[in-house]
C-alpha positions in Angstrom: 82.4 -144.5 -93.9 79.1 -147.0 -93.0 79.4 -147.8 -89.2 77.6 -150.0 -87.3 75.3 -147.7 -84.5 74.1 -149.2 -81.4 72.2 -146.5 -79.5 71.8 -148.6 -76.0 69.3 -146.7 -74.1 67.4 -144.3 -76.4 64.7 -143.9 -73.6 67.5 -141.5 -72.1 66.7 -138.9 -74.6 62.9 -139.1 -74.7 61.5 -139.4 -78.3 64.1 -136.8 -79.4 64.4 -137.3 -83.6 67.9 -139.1 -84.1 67.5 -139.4 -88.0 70.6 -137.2 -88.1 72.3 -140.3 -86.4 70.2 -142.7 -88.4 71.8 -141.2 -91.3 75.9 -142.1 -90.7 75.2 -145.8 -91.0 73.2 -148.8 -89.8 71.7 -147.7 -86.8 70.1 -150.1 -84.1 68.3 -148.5 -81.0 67.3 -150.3 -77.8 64.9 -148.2 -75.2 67.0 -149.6 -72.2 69.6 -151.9 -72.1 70.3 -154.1 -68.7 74.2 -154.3 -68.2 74.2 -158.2 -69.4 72.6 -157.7 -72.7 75.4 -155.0 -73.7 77.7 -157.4 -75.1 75.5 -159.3 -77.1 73.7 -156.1 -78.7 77.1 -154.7 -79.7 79.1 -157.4 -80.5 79.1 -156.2 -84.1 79.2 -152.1 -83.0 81.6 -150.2 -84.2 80.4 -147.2 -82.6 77.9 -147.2 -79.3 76.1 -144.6 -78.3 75.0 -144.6 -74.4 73.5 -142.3 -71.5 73.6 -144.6 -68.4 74.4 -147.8 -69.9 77.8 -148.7 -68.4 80.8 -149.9 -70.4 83.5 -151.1 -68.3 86.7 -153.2 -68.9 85.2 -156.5 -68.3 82.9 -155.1 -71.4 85.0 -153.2 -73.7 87.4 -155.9 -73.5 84.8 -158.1 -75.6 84.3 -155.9 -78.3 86.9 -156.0 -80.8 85.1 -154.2 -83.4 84.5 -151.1 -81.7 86.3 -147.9 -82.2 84.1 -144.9 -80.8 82.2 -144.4 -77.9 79.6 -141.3 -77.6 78.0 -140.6 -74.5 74.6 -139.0 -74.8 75.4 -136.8 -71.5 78.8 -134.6 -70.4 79.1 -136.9 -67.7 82.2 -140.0 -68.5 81.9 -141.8 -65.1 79.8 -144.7 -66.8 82.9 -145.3 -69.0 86.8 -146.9 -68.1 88.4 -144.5 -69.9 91.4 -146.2 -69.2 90.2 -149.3 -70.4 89.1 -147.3 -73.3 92.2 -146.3 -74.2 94.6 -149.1 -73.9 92.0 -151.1 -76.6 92.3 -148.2 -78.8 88.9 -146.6 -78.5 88.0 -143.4 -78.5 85.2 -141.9 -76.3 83.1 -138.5 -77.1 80.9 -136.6 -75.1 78.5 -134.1 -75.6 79.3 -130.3 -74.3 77.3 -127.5 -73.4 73.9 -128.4 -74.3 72.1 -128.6 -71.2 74.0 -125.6 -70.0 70.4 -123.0 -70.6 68.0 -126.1 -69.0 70.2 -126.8 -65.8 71.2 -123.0 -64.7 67.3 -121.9 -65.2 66.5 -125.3 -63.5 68.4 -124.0 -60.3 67.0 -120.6 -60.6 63.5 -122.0 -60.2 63.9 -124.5 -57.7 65.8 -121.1 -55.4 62.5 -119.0 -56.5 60.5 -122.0 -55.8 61.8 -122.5 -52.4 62.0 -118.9 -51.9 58.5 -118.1 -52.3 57.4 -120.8 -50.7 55.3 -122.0 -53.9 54.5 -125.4 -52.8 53.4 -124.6 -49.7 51.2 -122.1 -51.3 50.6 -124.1 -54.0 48.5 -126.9 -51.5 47.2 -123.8 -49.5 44.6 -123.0 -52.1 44.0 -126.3 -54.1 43.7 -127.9 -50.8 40.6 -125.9 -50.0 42.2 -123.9 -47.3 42.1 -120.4 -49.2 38.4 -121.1 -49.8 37.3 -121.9 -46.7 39.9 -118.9 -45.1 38.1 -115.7 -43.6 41.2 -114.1 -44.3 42.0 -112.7 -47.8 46.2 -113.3 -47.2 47.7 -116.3 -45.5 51.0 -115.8 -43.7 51.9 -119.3 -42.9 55.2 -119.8 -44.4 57.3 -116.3 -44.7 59.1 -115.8 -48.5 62.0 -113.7 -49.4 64.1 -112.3 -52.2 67.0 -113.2 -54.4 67.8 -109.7 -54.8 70.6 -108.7 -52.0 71.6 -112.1 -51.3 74.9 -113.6 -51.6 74.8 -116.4 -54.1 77.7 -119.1 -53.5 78.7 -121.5 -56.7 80.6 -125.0 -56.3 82.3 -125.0 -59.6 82.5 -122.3 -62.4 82.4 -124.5 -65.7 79.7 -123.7 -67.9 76.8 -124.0 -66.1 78.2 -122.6 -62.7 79.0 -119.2 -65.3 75.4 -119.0 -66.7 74.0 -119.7 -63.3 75.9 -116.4 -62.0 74.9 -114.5 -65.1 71.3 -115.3 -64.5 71.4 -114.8 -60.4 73.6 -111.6 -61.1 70.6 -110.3 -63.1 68.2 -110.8 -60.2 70.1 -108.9 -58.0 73.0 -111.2 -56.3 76.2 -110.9 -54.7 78.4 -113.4 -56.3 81.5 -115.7 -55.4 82.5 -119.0 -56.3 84.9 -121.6 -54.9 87.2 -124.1 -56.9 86.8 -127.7 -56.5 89.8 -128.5 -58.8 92.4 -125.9 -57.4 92.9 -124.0 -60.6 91.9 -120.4 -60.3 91.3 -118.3 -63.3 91.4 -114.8 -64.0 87.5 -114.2 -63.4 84.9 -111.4 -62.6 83.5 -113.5 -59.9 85.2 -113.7 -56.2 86.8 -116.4 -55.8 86.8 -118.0 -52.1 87.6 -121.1 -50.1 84.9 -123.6 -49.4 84.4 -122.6 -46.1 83.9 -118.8 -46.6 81.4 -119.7 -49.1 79.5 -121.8 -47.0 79.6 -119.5 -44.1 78.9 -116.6 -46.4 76.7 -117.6 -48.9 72.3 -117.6 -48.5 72.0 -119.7 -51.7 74.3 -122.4 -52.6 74.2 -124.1 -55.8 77.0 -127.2 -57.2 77.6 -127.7 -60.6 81.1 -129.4 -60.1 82.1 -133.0 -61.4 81.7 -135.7 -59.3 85.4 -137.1 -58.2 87.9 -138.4 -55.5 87.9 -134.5 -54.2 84.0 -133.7 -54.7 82.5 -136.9 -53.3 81.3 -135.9 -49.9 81.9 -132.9 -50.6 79.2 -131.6 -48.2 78.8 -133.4 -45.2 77.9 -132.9 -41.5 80.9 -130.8 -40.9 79.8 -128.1 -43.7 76.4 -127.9 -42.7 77.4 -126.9 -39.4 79.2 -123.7 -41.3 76.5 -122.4 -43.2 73.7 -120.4 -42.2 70.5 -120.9 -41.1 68.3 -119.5 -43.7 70.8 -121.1 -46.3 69.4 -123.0 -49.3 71.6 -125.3 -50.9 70.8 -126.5 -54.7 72.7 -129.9 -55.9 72.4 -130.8 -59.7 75.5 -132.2 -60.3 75.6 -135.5 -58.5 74.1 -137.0 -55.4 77.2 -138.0 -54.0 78.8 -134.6 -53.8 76.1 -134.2 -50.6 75.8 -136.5 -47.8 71.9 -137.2 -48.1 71.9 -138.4 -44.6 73.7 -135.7 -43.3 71.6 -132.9 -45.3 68.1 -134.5 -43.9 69.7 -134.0 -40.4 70.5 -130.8 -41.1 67.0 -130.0 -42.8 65.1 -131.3 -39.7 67.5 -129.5 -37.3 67.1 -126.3 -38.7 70.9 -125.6 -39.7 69.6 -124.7 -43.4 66.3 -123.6 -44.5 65.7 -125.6 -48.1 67.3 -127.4 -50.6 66.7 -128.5 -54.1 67.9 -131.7 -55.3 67.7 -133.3 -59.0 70.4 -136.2 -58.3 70.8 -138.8 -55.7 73.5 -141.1 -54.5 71.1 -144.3 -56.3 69.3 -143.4 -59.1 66.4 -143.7 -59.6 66.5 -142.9 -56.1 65.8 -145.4 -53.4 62.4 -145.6 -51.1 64.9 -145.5 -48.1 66.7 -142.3 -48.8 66.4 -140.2 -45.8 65.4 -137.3 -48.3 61.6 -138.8 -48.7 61.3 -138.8 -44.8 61.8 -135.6 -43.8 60.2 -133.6 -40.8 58.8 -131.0 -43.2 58.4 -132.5 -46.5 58.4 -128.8 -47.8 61.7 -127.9 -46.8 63.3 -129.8 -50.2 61.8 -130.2 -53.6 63.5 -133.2 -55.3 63.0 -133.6 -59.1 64.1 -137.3 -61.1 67.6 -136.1 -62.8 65.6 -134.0 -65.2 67.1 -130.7 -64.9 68.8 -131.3 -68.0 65.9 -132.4 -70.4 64.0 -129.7 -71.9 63.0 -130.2 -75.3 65.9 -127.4 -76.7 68.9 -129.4 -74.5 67.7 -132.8 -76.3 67.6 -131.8 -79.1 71.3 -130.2 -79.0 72.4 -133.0 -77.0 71.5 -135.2 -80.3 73.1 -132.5 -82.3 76.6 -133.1 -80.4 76.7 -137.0 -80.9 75.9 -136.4 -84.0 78.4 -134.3 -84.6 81.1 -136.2 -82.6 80.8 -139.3 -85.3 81.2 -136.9 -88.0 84.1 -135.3 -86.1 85.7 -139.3 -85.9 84.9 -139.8 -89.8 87.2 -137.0 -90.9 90.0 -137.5 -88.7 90.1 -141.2 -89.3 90.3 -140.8 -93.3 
């Protein structure tokens, strides 16, 4: 079957070859997309491909020709999937590919924070090694992962191969359910508040929803303790940003690493760029996902999601 491809923001996925795409029909990519040109780009779709590009009812609603949706991410929240549904069309993710480039992604920005690299990191290109008398610098103190008592927010796929790879340095392990289901697994599985009180690391890898958002707020970062780090690279709005600045600059957690904000890209306001100690956090822009390998699968899956429709539809 020949479709019609509209691929709406192809900057999402770097210059990443799609010729395995290019190949199912007559394909049409746009670097970026603004939310007003959608309809008119893919009024003749029959299948779009999109990372961040919305598609909501209002939109949907206008194309008639379209009958699959893939989404260049795991992540449906940019999609009305009830919307979807009731005009018959069906919308694919993409699984499991950015599973390897997020969990290492947490492990270094815990090591990072750990060691105190960026501290260090300024110490000596900064000129202040050189011009020391003193062959060590003690400035900021650095600990280890092994011993400590690593909590996760959600045990999908990358919450599993973050414990495998903390487990490996060394880590005490438990894990807390943001859904409600619990499963038979090897992990300890806790309520939200022992973890927080518990835990020396925390990471989230849980969905953003009606029971996540907030999630961690004022109230929690009262619980945890003080030489916590917490590690957020799901979405920004599971953590209060205002409330983890306070408790950055107030001392009730030591670090945190962030790769997602409540506005993305994220806002000159956001009370994260204005801490105290700018050195507490290290904030990278939503590329925890993006190594070369995860793009490369990622395009992989959407490939394989359009040959997936093709044979059920026949």
């Amino acid at each position: 079957m020949r479709h019609n491809i509209i691929f709406l923001d192809k900057y999402s996925v770097d210059n990443v070859d799609t010729s395995s795409i290019e190949q199912l029909g007559d394909y049409t990519e746009y670097h970026y997309t603004e939310d007003s040109e959608i309809v008119d780009r893919c009024k003749d779709a029959d299948i779009i491909i999109t990372n961040k590009a919305p598609l909501k009812r209002d939109i949907l609603s206008q194309l008639p020709k379209l009958k699959l949706v893939c989404i260049a991410a795991t992540g449906m929240n940019n999609i009305d999937l009830e919307a979807a549904k009731e005009f018959g069309i069906e919308v694919r993710n993409a699984i499991n590919y950015s599973t390897s480039s997020v969990a290492e992604s947490t492990i270094c920005g815990v090591l990072s924070l750990m060691k105190q690299i960026a501290y260090y990191d300024d110490f000596v290109k900064s000129g202040s090694y050189a011009n020391s008398s003193f062959l060590f610098d003690f400035g900021r103190s650095t600990s280890e992962l092994d011993g400590k008592r690593w909590g996760i927010i959600g045990l999908g796929n990358i919450g599993r191969r973050v414990a495998t790879l903390a487990e490996a340095f060394g880590c005490d392990l438990c894990y807390t359910s943001t859904s409600g289901v619990i499963r038979d697994e090897k992990i300890q599985c806790v309520s939200l508040e022992e973890l927080l009180q518990s835990s020396d690391i925390i990471s989230i890898h849980s969905p953003l929803n009606a029971q996540t958002r907030d999630l961690i707020s004022e109230k929690e970062f009262k619980l945890m303790k003080k030489n916590s780090i917490i590690v957020n690279v799901a979405r920004g709005k599971i953590i209060n940003e205002q409330a983890l600045a306070d408790a950055l600059n107030n001392g009730l957690i030591a670090g945190a690493y962030s790769d997602v904000y409540s506005r993305e890209p994220i806002e000159s306001c956001n009370p994260l760029l204005h801490l105290n100690d700018p050195k507490k956090i290290i904030l990278t822009p939503h590329s925890s996902w993006s190594t070369k390998e995860a793009l490369s699968r990622l395009i992989g899956c959407v490939t394989n999601n359009i040959i997936d429709y093709d044979q059920r539809a026949q």
